[in-house]
N, C-alpha and C positions, 0 to 999 in steps of 0.2 A: 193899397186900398182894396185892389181885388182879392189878398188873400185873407185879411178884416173881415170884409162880407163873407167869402166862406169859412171862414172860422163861427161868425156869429150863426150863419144857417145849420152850421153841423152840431153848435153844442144847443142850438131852437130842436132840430131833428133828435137826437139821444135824448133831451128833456123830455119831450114829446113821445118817443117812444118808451122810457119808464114810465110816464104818467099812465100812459094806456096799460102796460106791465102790472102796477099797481093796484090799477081801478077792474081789472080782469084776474086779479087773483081768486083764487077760489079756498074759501074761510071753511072749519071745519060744519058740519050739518049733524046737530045731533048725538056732538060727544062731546062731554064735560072732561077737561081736564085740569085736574089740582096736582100744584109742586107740593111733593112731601118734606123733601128734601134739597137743598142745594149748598155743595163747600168746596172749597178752593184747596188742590192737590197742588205743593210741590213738585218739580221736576224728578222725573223717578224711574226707574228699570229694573223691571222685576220678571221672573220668567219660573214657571213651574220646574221642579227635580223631572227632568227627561225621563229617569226612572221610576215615578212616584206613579201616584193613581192616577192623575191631571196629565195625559199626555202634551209637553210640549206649548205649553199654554204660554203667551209671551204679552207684555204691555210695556210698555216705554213713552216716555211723554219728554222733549225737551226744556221745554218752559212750563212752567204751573200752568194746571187747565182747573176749568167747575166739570162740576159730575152732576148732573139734576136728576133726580129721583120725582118721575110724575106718571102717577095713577091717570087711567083714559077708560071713561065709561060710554061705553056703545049703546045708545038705544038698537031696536032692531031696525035694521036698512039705515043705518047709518054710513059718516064717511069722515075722513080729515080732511077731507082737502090736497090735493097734488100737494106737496110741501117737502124739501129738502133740511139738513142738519150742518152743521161747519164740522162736525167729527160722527167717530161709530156712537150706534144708537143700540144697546142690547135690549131686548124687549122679551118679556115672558108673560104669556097672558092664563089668566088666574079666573076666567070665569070664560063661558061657550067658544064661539071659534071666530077668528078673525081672517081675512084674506089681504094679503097684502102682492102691490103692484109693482114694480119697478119704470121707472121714466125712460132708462134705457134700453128695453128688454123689445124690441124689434116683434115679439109674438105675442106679448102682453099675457105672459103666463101668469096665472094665478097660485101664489104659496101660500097654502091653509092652514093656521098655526091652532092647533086647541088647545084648551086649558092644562095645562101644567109643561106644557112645549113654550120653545124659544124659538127668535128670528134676529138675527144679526144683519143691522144693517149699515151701509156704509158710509150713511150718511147725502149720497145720493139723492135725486129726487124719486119722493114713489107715494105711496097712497094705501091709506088705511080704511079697509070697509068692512061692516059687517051686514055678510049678506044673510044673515038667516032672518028668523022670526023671534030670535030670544036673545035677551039685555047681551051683552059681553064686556069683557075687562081685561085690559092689559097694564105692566108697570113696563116704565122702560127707563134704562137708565144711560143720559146723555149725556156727550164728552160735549163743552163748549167752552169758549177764551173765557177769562176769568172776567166775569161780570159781562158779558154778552149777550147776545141773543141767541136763543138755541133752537129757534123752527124762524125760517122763510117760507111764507107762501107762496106756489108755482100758480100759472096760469091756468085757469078752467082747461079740461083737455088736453094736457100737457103731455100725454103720451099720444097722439092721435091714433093711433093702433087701437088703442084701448076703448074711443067711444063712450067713454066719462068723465 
């Protein structure tokens, strides 16, 4: 009977702590974003001519994954939201400059990516902002399980280092 009751208190405890998890997420502020695209890859391994222009460029997938192709428009002082990805995330942003955070980055450096530059991410949690005065735009193209969800939302302040 004693180990009943603490069974029932620990799985009341985890409830209870997602629900707070949840209800403390922090949603993006001020950026639109549209899927352009989204399709379901076969299992695959392909890897650039070592010799060629592309040095050494490698992708491998075991089981079919989706690939989502979505456009993200920045008002100025905008943000996504702490939010993490279930695979890499390649992102190229196509209009002013964006700053991106990382969750686990202990000095909460900022990487400044401008328009016609790229940011590879790993799918980790981290945070998209733009800190200027003028619109921005990035596309970024997400690895997720076939028919999945491809952004989770982190906790408001999820880096504490970082103070956003």
């Amino acid at each position: 009977m004693k180990g009943r009751i603490s069974l029932v208190v620990a799985v009341v405890l985890v409830g209870f702590a997602a629900f707070v998890a949840v209800t403390r997420a922090e949603p993006a502020q001020n950026v639109t974003a549209t899927v352009l695209a989204r399709g379901t890859y076969d299992a695959f391994n392909v890897r650039s001519d070592p010799h060629g222009e592309i040095a050494d460029f490698r992708a491998h997938s075991t089981e079919p994954i989706d690939l989502i192709v979505r456009q993200h428009d920045y008002q100025p002082h905008s943000t996504t939201g702490w939010h993490s990805h279930p695979g890499p995330v390649f992102l190229t942003v196509t209009k002013g400059s964006l700053t991106y955070y990382e969750l686990g980055d202990p000095t909460c450096s900022p990487h400044v990516v401008t328009a016609g530059h790229g940011f590879v991410d790993t799918g980790d949690g981290h945070v998209v902002r733009n800190e200027s005065d003028q619109p921005a735009q990035d596309i970024s193209v997400i690895t997720a399980p076939v028919g999945g969800a491809f952004r989770t939302n982190l906790p408001a302040n999820a880096n504490p280092v970082c103070g956003f």
